[in-house]
Predicted model as a PDB file, atoms N, CA, C, CB and O in Angstrom, pLDDT in the B-factor column:
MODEL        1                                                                  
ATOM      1  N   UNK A   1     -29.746 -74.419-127.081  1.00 50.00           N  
ATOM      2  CA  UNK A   1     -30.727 -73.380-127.261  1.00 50.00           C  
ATOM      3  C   UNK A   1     -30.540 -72.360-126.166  1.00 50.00           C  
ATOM      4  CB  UNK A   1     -32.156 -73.949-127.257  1.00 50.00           C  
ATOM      5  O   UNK A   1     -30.412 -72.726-124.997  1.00 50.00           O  
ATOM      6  N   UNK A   2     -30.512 -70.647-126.636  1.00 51.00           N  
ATOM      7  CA  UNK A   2     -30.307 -69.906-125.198  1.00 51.00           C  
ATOM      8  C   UNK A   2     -32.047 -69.086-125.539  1.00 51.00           C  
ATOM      9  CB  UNK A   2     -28.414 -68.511-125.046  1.00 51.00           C  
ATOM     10  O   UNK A   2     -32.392 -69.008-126.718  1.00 51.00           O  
ATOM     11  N   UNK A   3     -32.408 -68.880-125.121  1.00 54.00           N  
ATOM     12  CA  UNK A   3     -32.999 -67.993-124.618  1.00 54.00           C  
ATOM     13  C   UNK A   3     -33.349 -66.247-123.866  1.00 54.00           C  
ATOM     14  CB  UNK A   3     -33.022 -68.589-124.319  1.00 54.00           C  
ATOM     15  O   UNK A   3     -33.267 -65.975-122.668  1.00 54.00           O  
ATOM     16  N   UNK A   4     -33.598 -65.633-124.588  1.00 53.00           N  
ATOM     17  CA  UNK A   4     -33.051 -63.999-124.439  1.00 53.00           C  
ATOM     18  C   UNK A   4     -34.578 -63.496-123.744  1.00 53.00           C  
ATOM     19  CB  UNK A   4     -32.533 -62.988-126.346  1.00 53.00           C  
ATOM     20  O   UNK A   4     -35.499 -64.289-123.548  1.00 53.00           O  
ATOM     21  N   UNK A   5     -34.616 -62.614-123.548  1.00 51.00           N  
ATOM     22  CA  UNK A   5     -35.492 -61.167-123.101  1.00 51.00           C  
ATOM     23  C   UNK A   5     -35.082 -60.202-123.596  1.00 51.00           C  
ATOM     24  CB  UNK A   5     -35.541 -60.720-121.741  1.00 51.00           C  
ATOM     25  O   UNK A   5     -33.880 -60.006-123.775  1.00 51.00           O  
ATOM     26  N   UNK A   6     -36.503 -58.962-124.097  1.00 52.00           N  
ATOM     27  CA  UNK A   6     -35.303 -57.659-123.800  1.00 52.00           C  
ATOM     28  C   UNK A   6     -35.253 -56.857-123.412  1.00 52.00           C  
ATOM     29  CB  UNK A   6     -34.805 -57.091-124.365  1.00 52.00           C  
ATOM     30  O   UNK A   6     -34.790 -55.820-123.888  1.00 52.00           O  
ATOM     31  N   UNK A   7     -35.819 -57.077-122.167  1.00 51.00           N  
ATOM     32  CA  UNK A   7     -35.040 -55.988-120.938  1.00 51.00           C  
ATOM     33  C   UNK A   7     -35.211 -56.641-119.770  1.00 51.00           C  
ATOM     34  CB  UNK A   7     -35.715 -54.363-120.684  1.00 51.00           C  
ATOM     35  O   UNK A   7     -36.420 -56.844-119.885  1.00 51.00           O  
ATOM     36  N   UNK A   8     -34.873 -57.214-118.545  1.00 58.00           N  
ATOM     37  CA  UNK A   8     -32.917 -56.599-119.113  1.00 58.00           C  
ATOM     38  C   UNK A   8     -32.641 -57.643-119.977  1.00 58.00           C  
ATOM     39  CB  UNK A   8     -31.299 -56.578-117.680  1.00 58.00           C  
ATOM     40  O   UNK A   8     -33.461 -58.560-120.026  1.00 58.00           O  
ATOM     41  N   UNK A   9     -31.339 -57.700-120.885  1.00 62.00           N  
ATOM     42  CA  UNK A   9     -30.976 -58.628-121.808  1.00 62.00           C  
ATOM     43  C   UNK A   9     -30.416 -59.711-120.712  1.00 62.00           C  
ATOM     44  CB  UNK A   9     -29.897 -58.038-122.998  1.00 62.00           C  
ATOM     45  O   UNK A   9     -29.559 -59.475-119.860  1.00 62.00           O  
ATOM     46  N   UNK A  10     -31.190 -61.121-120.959  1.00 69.00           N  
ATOM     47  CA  UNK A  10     -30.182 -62.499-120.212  1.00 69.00           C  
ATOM     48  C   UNK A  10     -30.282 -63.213-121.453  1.00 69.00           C  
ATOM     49  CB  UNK A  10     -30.863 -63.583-118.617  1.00 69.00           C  
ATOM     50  O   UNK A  10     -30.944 -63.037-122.476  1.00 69.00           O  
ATOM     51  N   UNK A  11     -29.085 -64.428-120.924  1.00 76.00           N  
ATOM     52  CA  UNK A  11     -29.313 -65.433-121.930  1.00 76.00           C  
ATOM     53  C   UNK A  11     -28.865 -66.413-120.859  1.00 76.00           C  
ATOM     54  CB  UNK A  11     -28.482 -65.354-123.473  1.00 76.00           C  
ATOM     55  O   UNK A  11     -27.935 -66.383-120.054  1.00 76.00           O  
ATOM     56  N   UNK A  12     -29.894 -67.350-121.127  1.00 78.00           N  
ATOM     57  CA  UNK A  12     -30.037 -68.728-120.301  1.00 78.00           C  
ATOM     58  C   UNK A  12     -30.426 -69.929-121.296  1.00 78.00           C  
ATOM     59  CB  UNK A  12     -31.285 -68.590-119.083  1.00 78.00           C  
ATOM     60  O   UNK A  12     -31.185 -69.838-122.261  1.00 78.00           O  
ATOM     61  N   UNK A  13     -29.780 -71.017-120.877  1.00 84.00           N  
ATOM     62  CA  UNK A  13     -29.962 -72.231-121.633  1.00 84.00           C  
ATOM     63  C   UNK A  13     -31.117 -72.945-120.718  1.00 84.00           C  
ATOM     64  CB  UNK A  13     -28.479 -73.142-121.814  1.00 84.00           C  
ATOM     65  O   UNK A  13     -31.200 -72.949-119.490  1.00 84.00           O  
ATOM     66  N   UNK A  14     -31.895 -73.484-121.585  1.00 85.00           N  
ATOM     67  CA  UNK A  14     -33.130 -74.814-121.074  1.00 85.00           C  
ATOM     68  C   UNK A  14     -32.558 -75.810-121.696  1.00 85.00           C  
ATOM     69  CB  UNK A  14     -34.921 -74.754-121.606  1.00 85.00           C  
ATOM     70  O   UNK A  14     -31.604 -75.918-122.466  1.00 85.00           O  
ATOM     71  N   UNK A  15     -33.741 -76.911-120.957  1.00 89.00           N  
ATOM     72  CA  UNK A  15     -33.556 -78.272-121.332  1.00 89.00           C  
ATOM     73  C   UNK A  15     -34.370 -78.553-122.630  1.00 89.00           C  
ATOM     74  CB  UNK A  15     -33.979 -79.211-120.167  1.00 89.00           C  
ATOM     75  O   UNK A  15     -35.407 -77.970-122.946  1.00 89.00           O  
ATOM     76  N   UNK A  16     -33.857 -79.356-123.205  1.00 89.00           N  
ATOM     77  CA  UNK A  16     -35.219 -79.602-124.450  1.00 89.00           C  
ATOM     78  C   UNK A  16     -36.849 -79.687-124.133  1.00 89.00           C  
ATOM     79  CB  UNK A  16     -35.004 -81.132-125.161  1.00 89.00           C  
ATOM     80  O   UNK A  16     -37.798 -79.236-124.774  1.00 89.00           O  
ATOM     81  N   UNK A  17     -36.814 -80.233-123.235  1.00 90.00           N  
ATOM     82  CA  UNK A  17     -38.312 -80.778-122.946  1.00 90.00           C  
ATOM     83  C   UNK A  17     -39.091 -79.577-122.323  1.00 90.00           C  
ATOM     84  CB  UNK A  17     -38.341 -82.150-121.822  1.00 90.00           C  
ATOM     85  O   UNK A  17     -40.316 -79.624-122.215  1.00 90.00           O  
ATOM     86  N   UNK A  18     -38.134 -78.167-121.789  1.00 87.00           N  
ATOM     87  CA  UNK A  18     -38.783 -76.950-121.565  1.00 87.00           C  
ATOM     88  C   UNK A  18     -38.906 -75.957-123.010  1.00 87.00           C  
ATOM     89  CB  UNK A  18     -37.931 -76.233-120.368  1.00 87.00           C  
ATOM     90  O   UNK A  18     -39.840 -75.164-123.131  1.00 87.00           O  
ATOM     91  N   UNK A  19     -37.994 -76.095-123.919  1.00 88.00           N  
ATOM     92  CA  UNK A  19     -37.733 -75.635-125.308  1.00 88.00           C  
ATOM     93  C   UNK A  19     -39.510 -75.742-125.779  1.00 88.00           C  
ATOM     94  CB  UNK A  19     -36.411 -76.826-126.303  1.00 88.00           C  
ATOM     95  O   UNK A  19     -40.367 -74.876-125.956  1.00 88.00           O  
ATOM     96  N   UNK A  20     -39.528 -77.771-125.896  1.00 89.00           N  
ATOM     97  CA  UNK A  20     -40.689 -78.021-126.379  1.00 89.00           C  
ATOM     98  C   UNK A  20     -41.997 -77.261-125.936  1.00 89.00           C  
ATOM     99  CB  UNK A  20     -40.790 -79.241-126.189  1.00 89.00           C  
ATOM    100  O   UNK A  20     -42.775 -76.650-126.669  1.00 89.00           O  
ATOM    101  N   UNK A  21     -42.052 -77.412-124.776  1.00 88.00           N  
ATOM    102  CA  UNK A  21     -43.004 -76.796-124.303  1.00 88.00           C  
ATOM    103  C   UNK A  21     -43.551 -75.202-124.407  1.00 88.00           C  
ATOM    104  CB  UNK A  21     -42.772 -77.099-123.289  1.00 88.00           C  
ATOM    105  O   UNK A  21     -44.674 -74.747-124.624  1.00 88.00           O  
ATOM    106  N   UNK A  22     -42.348 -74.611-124.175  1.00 87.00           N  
ATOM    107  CA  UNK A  22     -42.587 -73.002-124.757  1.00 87.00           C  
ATOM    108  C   UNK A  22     -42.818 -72.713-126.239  1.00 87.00           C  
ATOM    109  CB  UNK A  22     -41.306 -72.117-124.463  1.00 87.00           C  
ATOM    110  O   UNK A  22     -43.486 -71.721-126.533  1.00 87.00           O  
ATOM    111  N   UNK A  23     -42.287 -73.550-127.258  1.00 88.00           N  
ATOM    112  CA  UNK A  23     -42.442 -73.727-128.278  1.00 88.00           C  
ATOM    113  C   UNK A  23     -43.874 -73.997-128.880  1.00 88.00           C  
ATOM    114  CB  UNK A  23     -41.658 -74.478-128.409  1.00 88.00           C  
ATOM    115  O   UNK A  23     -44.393 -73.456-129.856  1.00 88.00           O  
ATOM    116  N   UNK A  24     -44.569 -75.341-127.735  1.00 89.00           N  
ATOM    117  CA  UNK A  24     -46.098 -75.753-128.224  1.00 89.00           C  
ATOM    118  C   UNK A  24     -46.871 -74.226-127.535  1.00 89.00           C  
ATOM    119  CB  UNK A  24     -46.817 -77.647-127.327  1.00 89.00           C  
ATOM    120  O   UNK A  24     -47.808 -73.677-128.114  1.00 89.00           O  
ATOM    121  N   UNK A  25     -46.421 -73.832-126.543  1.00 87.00           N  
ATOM    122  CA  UNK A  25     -47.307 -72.510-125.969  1.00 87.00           C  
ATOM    123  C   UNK A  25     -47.529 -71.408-126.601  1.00 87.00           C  
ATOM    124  CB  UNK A  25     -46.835 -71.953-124.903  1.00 87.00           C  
ATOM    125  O   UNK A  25     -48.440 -70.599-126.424  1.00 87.00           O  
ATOM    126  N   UNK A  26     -46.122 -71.380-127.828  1.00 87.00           N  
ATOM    127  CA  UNK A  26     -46.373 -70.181-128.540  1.00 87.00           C  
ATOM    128  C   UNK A  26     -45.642 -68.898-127.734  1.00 87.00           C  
ATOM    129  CB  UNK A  26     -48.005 -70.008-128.682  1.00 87.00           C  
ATOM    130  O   UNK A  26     -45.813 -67.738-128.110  1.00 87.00           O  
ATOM    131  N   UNK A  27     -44.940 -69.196-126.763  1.00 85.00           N  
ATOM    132  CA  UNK A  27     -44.358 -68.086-125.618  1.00 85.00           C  
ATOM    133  C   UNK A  27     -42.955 -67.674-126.294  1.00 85.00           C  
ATOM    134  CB  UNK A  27     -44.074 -68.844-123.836  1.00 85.00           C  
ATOM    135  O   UNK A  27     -42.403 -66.664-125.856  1.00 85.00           O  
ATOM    136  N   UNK A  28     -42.423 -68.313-127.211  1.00 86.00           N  
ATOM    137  CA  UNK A  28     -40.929 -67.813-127.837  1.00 86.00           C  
ATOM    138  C   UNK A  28     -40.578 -67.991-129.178  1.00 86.00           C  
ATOM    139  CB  UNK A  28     -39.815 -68.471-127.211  1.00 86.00           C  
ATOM    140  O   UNK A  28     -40.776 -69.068-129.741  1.00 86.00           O  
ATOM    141  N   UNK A  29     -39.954 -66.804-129.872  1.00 87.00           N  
ATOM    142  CA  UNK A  29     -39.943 -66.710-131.032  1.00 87.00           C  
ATOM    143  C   UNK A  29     -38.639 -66.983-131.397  1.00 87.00           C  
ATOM    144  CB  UNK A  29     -40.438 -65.631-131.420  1.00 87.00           C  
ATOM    145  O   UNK A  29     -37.813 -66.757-130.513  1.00 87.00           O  
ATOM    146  N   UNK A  30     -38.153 -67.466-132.606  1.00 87.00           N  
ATOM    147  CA  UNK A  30     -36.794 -67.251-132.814  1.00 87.00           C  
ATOM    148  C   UNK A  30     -35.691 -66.068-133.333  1.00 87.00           C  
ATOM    149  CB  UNK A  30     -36.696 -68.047-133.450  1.00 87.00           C  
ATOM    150  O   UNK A  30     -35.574 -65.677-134.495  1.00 87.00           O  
ATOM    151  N   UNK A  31     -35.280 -65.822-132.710  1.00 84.00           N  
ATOM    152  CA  UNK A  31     -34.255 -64.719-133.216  1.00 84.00           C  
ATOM    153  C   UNK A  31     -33.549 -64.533-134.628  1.00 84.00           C  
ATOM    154  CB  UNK A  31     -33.202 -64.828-132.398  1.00 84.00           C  
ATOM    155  O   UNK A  31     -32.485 -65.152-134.642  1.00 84.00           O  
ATOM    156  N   UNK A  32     -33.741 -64.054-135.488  1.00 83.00           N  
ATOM    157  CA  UNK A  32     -32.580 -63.823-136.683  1.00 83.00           C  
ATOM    158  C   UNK A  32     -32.545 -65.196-136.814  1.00 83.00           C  
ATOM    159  CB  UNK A  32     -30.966 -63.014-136.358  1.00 83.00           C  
ATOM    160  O   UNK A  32     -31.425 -65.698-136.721  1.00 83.00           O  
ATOM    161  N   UNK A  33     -33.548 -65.988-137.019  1.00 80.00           N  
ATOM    162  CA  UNK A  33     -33.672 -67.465-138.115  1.00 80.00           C  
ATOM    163  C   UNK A  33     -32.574 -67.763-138.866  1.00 80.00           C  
ATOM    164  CB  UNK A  33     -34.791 -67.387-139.298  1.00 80.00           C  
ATOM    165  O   UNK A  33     -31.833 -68.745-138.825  1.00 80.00           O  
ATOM    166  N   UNK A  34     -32.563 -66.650-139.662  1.00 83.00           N  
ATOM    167  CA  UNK A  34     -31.845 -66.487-140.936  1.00 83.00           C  
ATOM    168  C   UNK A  34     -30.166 -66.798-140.387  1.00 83.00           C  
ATOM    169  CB  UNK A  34     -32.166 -64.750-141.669  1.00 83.00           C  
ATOM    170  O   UNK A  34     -29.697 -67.882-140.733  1.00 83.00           O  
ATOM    171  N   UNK A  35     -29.380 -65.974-139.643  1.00 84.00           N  
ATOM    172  CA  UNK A  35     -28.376 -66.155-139.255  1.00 84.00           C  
ATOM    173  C   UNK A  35     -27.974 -67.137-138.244  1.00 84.00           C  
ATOM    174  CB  UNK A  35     -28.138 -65.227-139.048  1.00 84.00           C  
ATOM    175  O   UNK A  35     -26.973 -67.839-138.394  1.00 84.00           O  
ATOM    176  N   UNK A  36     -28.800 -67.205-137.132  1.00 79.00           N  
ATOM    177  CA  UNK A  36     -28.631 -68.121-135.784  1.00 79.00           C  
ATOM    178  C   UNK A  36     -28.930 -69.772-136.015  1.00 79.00           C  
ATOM    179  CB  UNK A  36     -29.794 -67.536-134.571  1.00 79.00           C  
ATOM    180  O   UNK A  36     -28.419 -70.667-135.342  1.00 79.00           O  
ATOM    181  N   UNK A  37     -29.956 -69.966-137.216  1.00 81.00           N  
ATOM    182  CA  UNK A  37     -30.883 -70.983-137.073  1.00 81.00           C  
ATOM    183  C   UNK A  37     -31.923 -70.926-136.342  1.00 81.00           C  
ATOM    184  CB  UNK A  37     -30.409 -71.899-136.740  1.00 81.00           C  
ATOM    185  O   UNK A  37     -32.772 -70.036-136.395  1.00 81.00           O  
ATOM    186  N   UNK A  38     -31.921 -72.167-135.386  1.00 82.00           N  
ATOM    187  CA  UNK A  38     -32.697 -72.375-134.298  1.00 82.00           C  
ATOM    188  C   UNK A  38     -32.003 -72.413-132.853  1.00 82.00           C  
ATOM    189  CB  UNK A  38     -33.362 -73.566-134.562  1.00 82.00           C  
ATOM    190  O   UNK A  38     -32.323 -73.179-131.944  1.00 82.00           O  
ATOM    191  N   UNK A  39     -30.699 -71.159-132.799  1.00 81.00           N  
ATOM    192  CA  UNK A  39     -30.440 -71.237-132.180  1.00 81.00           C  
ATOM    193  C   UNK A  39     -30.638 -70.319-130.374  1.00 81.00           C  
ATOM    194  CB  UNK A  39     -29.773 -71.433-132.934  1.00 81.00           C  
ATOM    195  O   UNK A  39     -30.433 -70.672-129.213  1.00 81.00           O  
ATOM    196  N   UNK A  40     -31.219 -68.821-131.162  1.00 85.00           N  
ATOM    197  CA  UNK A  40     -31.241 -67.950-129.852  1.00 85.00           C  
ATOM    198  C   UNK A  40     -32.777 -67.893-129.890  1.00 85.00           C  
ATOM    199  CB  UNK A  40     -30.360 -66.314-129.867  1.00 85.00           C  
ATOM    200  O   UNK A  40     -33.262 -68.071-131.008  1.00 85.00           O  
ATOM    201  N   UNK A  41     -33.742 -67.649-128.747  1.00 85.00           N  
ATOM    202  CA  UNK A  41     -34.858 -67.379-128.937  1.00 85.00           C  
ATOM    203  C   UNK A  41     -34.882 -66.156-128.008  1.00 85.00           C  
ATOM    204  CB  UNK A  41     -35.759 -68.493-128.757  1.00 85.00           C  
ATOM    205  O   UNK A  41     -33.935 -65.726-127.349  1.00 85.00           O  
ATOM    206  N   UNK A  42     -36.710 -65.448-128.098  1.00 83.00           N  
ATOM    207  CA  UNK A  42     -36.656 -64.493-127.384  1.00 83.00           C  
ATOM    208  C   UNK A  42     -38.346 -64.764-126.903  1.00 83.00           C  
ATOM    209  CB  UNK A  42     -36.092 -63.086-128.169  1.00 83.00           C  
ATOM    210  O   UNK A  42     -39.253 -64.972-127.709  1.00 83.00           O  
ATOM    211  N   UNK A  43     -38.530 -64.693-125.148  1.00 80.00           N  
ATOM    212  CA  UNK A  43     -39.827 -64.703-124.800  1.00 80.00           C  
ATOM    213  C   UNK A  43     -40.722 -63.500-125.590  1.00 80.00           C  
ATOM    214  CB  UNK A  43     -39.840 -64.581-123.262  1.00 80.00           C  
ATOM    215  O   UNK A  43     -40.340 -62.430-126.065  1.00 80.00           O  
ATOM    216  N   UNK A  44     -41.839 -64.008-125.545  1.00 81.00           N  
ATOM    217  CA  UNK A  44     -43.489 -63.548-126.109  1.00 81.00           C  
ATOM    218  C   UNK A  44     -44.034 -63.351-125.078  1.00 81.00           C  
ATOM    219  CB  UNK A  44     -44.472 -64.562-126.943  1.00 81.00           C  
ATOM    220  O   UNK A  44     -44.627 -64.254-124.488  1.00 81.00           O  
ATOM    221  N   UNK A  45     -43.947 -61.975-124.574  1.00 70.00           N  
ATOM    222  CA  UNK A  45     -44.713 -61.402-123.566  1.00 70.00           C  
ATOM    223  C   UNK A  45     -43.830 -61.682-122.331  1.00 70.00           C  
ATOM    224  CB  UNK A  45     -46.204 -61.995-123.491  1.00 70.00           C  
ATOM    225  O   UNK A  45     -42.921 -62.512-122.372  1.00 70.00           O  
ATOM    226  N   UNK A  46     -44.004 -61.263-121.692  1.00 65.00           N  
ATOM    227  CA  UNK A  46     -42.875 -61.279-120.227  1.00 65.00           C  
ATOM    228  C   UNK A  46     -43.960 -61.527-119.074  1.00 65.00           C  
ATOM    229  CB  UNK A  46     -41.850 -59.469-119.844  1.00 65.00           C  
ATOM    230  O   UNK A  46     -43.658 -61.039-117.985  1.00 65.00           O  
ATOM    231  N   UNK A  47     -44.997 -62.111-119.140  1.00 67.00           N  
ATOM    232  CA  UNK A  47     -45.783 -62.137-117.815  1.00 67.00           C  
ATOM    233  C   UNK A  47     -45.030 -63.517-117.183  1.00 67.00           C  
ATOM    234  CB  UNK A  47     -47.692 -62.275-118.047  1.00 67.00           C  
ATOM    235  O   UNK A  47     -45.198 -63.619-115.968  1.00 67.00           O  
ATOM    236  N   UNK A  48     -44.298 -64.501-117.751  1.00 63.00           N  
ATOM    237  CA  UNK A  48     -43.507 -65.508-117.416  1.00 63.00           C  
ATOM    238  C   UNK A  48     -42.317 -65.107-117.260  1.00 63.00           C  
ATOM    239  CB  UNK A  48     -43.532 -66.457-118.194  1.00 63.00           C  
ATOM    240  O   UNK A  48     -41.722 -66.172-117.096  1.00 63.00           O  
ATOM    241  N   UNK A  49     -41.529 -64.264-117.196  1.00 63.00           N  
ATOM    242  CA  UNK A  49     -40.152 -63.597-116.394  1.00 63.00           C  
ATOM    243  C   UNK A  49     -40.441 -63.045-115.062  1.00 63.00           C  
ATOM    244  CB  UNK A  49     -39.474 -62.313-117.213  1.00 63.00           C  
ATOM    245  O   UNK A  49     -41.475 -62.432-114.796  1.00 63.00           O  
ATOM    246  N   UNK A  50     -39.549 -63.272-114.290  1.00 64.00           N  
ATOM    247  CA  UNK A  50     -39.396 -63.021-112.997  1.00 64.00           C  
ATOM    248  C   UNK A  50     -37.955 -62.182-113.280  1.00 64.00           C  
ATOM    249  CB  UNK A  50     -39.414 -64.444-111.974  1.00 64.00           C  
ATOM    250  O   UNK A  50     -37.043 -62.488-114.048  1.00 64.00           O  
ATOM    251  N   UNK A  51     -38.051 -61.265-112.576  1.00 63.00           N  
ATOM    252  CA  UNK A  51     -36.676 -60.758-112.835  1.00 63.00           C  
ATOM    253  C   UNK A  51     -35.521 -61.001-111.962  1.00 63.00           C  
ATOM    254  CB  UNK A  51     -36.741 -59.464-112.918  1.00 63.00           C  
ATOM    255  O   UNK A  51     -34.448 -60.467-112.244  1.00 63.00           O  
ATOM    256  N   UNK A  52     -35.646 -61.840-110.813  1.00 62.00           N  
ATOM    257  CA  UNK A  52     -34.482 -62.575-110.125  1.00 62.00           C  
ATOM    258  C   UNK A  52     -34.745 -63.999-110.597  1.00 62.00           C  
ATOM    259  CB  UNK A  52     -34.451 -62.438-108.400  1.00 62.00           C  
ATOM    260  O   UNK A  52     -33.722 -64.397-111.155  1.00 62.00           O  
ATOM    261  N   UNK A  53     -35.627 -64.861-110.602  1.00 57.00           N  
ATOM    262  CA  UNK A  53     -35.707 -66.224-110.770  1.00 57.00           C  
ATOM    263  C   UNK A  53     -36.112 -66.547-112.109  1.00 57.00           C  
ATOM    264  CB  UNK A  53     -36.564 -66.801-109.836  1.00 57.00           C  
ATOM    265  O   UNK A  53     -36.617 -67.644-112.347  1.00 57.00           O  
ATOM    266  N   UNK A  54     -35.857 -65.317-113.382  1.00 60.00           N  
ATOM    267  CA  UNK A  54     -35.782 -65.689-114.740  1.00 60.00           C  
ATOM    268  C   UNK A  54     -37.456 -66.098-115.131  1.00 60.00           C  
ATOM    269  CB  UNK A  54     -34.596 -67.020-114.920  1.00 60.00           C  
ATOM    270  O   UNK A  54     -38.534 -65.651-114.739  1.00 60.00           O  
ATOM    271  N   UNK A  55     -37.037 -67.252-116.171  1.00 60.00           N  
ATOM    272  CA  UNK A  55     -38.416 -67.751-116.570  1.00 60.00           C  
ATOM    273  C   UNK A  55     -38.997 -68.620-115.385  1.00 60.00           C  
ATOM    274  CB  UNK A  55     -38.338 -68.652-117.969  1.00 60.00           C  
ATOM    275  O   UNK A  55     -38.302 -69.496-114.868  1.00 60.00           O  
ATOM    276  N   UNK A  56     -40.335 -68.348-114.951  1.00 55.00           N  
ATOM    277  CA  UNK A  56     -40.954 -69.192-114.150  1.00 55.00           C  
ATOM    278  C   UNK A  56     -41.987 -69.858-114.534  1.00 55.00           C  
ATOM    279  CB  UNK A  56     -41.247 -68.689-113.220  1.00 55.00           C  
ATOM    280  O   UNK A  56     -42.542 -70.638-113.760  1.00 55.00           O  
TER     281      UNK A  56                                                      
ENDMDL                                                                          
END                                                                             
């Protein structure tokens, strides 16, 4: 699973058990379902990005 923003654009991989969790929070959506699967997501709201230390 990577994980995007968009701005600036990153892509970072989590662990499952952080996946889950952003997932039950409702904080990340999936990208282009249709093409990717369940594979790229993108944060819901950015008050959880840090812009040197990523998602915090």
């Amino acid at each position: 699973m990577q994980l995007t923003t968009n701005s600036p654009a990153r892509t970072v991989q989590i662990p499952a058990s952080a996946l889950d969790a952003l997932l039950k929070a409702r904080r990340i959506k999936a990208i282009n379902e249709y093409t990717f699967s369940k594979q790229f997501y993108s944060l819901i709201g950015l008050d959880w990005y840090d812009k040197v230390a990523g998602v915090s």
